[in-house]
N, C-alpha and C positions, 0 to 999 in steps of 0.2 A: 504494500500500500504506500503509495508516493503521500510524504507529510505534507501537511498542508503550512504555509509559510505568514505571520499576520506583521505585516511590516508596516513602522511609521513612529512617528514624535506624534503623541496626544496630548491635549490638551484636559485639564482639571482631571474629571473622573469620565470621560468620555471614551467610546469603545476606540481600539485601532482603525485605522482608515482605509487601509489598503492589505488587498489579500494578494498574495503573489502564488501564479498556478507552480513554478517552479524556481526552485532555492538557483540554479544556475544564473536565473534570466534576473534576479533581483538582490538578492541577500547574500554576505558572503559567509564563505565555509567556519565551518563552528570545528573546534577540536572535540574528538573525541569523547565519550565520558569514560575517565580513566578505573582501570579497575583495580578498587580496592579489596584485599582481602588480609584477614589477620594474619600475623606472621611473626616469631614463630610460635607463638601458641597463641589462642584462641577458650575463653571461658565454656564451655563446651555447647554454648545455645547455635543451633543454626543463625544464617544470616541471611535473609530474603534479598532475592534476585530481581533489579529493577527492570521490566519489559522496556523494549525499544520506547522511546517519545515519537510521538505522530505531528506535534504540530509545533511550531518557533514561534516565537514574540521578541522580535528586535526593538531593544529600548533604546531610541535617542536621548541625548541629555537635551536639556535645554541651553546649556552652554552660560554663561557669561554670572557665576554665583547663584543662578535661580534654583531653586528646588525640589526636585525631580519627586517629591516621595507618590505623588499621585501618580504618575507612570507606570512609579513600578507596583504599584498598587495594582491598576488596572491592566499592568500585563500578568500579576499572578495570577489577578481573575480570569483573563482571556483563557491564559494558557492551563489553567490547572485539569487536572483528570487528563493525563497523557501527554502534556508537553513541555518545551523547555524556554524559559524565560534567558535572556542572552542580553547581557550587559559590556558589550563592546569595546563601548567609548573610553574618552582616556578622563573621563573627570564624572562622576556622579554628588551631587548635595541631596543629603535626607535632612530633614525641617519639618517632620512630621512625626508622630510615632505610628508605629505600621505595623498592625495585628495581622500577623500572614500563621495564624494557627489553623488556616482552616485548608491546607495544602494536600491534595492527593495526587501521586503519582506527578512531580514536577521536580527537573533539573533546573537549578541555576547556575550561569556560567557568567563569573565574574571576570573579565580581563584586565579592567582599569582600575581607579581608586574611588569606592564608593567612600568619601566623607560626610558627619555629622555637624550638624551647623553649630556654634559657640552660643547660642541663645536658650543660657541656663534657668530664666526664667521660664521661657514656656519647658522648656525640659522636666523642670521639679514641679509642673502642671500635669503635665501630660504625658511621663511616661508612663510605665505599666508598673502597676504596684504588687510588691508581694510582700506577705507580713514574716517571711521568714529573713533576719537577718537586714530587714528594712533593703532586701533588694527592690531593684527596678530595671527597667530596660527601655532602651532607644526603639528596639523590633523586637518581635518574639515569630519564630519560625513551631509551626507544629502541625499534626496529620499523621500522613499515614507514606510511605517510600518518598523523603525529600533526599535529592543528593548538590553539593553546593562544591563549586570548584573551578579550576580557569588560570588560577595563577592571578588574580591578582590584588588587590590590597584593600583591607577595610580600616577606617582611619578615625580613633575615636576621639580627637582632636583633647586629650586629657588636659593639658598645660592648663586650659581656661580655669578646670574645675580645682586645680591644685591650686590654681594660683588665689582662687577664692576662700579656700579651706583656712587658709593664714588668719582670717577674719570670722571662719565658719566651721569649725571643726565635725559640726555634724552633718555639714550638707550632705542632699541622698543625692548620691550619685550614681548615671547611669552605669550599667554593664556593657559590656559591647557587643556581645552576641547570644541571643536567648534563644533556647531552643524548652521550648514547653509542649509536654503532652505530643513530643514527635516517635514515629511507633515505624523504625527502618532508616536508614538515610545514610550518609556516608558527606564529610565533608573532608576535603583534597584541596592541596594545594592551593594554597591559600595566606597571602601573609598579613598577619592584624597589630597594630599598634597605635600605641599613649589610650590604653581605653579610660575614662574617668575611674571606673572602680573594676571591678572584675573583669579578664579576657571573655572568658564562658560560665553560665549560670544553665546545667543540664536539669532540668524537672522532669520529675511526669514520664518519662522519656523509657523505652528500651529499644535496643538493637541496632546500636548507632557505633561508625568507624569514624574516630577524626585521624587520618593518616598525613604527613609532610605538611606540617603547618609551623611556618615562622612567625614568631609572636614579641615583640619587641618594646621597651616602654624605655621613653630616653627624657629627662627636663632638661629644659635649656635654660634653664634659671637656679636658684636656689633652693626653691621649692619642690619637693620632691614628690613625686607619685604617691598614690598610695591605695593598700589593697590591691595588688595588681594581680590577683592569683591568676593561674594561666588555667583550672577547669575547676568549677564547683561541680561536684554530682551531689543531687537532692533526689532522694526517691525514686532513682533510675536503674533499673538492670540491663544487663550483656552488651557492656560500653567496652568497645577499643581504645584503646589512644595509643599511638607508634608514633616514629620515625620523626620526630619532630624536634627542633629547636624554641627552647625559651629563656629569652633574658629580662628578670622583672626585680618584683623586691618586696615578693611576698609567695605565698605557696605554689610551687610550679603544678600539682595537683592536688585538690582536697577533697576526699571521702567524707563529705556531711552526711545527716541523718540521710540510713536507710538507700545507702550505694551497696549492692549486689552482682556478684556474679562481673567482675571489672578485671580487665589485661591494661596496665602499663609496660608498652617494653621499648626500648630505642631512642629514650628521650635525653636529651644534653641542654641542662638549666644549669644557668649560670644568673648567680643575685641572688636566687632563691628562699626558702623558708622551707625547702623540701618538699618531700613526697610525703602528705601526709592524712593522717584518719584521725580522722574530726574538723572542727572541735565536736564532742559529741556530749549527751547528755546536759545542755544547756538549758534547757526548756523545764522548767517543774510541771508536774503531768504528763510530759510527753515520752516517746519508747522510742528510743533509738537504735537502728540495727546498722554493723556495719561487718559485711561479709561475703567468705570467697572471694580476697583479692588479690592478685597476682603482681606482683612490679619486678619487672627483667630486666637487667642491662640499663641501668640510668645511669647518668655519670652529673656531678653537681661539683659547680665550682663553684667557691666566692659566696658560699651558702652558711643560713643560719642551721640547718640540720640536711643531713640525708633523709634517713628514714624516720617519721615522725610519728607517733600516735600520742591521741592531747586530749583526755575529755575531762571536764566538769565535778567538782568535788560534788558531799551530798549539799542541799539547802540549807544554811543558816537558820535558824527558831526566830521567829518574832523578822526576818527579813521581807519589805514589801516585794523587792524584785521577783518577777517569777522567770526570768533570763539572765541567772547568773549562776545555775546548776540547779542539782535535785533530780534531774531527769533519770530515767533507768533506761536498761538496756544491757547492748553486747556486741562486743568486736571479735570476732569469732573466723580464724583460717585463713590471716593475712601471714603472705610470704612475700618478702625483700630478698630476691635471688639476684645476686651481683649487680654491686652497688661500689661506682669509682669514683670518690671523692676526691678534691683539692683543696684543698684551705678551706674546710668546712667548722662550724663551731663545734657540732655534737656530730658526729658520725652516725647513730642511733639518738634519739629521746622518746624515752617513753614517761608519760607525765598522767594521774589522774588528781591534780590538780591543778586544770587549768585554768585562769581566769581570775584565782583566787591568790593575791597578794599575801594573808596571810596565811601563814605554815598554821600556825596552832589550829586554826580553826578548820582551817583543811584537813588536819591528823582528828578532829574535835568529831567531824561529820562527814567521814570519808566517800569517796564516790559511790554508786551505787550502780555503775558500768561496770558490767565483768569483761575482762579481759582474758580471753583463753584461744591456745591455737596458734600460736606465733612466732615466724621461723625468719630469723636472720642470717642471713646462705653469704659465703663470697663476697665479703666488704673488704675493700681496698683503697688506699691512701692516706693523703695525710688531714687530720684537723689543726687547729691553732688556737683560737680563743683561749679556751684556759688549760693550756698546756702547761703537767701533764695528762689531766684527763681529759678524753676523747669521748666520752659518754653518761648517759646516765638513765637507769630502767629503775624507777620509783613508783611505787604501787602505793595505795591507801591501805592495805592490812595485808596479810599473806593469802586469803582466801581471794580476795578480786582478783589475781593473775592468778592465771595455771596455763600449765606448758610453753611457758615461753625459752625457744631455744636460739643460740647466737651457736653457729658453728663458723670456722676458717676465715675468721677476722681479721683484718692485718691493718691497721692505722697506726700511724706515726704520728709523730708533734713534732715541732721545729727545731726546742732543748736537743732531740733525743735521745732525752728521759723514757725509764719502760712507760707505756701506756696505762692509766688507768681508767676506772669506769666503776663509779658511784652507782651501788645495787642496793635497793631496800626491797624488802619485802616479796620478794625474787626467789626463784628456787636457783641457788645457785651452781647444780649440780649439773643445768641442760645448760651452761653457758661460758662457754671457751673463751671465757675475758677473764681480764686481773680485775676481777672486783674489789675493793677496799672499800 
């Protein structure tokens, strides 16, 4: 079946104007959709196969600063159920926020730099609110087989919102890319940087590959980014993430509440806060699951930790907050299998007091997240910070952790002093470190 081609610049929310009977006589050639697949291991869920697209939607910009978000709006309507939305040009402006959750069966092919406009007011109006962790979003993608890819750049113009925070410490700042309640997809090649807060905010979400994605956040001032984590998972099973670079200055991955069934493998973060699970347990009333999750071959330079898990002590008596622990729950069957560090602070941290400045009170009402299941394979390099110890696996009592094991460790310090690593409440018999 010859696709059918909907080419043209539209105006507000108006349909395309011109149907072209063949791609040769009108439109030019689109690359490929590349294929992704896990490698080399895979959480063991299949992974739906996208059928051919039948119809294009060539989006022109409008060119000269104007706004494009209604284009592309009304090309994911054109094209949706079968086709592929094609972003060509060399300059996109979004100035709107864009509910595109309602996507079935549609590629996007980015090749230019889709940017965010710096109009923070209508942005803390109008982006998409979510009450966890007071995110929000510029766009939210979601459906059912979305695949997004092309090579080319999404630009979440951060400098603006950092340079505000000087005066605002709370402002809600967008994320750069939302993928809510999307059910298949696959995003490639693709490079994203300076997002106000978060790179990725994954909800709702299972069965999704982010593969070869550059993610980058840089201030050209003094003011420095902040929050830049490179993926949040929120109640998302059978997520990939591969082959990708990220340089930020906060969690290069985070396993929030109720991440499932997840492969990290192939990732090279530099800045970082690590690879880590959590924070969990923050919530009073709420059950936090965080489990089966695999992280292969990462290498972190210039990082606050490698391998990280961080939840929530128990709630304070007489405390109003009901987002500063209490929550219960379980991290259960996470493995860190080689892991190449460089001038990292902690090599490993495992923490069930996070959040919570004070020690006493933390020992007073200890977490109520069980930690069980947890295997630290193949760590190599060096740390620095407080050299000589290179880690630290702190539990709230001896029953909240079981089976945590550290095998073929090998971290250095700068002194080269032996290595130590600060163990409480640890069985210290599954863990091939000099604990003191």
């Amino acid at each position: 079946m010859r696709a059918s081609i909907i080419y043209g610049a539209i105006l507000g929310l108006s349909t395309f104007t011109k149907l072209c009977a063949a791609a040769s006589s009108c439109a030019p050639s689109l690359p490929p959709r590349p294929t992704v697949a896990p490698f080399p291991y895979n959480h063991g869920k299949p992974h739906a196969v996208s059928p051919r697209r039948t119809k294009t939607c060539y989006v022109h910009a409008f060119g000269n600063g104007q706004d494009d978000s209604q284009i592309i709006f009304s090309a994911a309507k054109a094209c949706n159920n079968g086709g592929t939305v094609a972003l060509l040009d060399p300059k996109y402006i979004i100035g709107q926020a864009l509910d595109l959750t309602f996507l079935q069966s549609v590629d996007f092919i980015i090749k230019g730099e889709i940017s965010f406009t710096e109009d923070i007011n209508y942005w803390l109006q109008a982006s998409f609110k979510y009450t966890y962790q007071g995110a929000c979003l510029f766009w939210q993608f979601g459906g059912k087989d979305v695949n997004i890819y092309g090579g080319g750049m999404i630009n979440g113009n951060g400098q603006v919102w950092w340079d505000r925070m000087v005066t605002n410490i709370t402002l809600q700042r967008p994320i750069l890319v939302g993928v809510v309640g999307l059910q298949g997809g696959t995003f490639n090649d693709l490079s994203l940087s300076n997002p106000p807060n978060w790179f990725h905010f994954v909800a709702n979400s299972s069965d999704l590959i982010f593969d070869n994605m550059t993610m980058t956040v840089l201030s050209n001032n003094s003011n420095p980014s902040k929050n830049s984590d490179g993926w949040d998972l929120y109640r998302s099973d059978a997520i990939v993430i591969q082959n990708s670079y990220i340089s930020n200055t906060d969690d290069c991955v985070s396993f929030k509440p109720n991440s499932t069934n997840v492969v990290v493998q192939n990732l090279r973060c530099t800045g970082s806060h690590g690879i880590s699970v959590g924070s969990l347990g923050q919530y009073l009333g709420e059950t936090d699951i965080a489990e089966n999750l695999y992280i292969y071959n990462t290498s972190m330079s210039n990082a606050g930790d490698g391998a990280r898990i961080k939840v929530y002590p128990g709630a304070v008596p007489g405390s109003n907050s009901t987002s500063s622990g209490g929550g219960v729950g379980i991290v259960r069957n996470v493995t860190y299998n080689g892991m190449h560090d460089t001038g990292v602070d902690y090599a490993i941290e495992l923490t069930q007091c996070y959040g919570q400045s004070n020690v006493t009170l933390c020992n007073m009402y200890p977490s109520k997240m069980l930690i069980e299941d947890i295997v630290f394979n193949d760590f190599t390099g060096t740390s620095k910070k407080y050299d000589p110890t290179v880690g630290t696996l702190v539990c709230s009592n001896q029953t909240a952790c079981q089976n945590i094991v550290a095998t073929n460790i090998n971290i250095t310090n700068p002194s080269g002093k032996v290595a130590q690593w600060t163990c409480k409440n640890v069985d210290k018999s599954t863990l091939a470190i000099n604990c003191v």
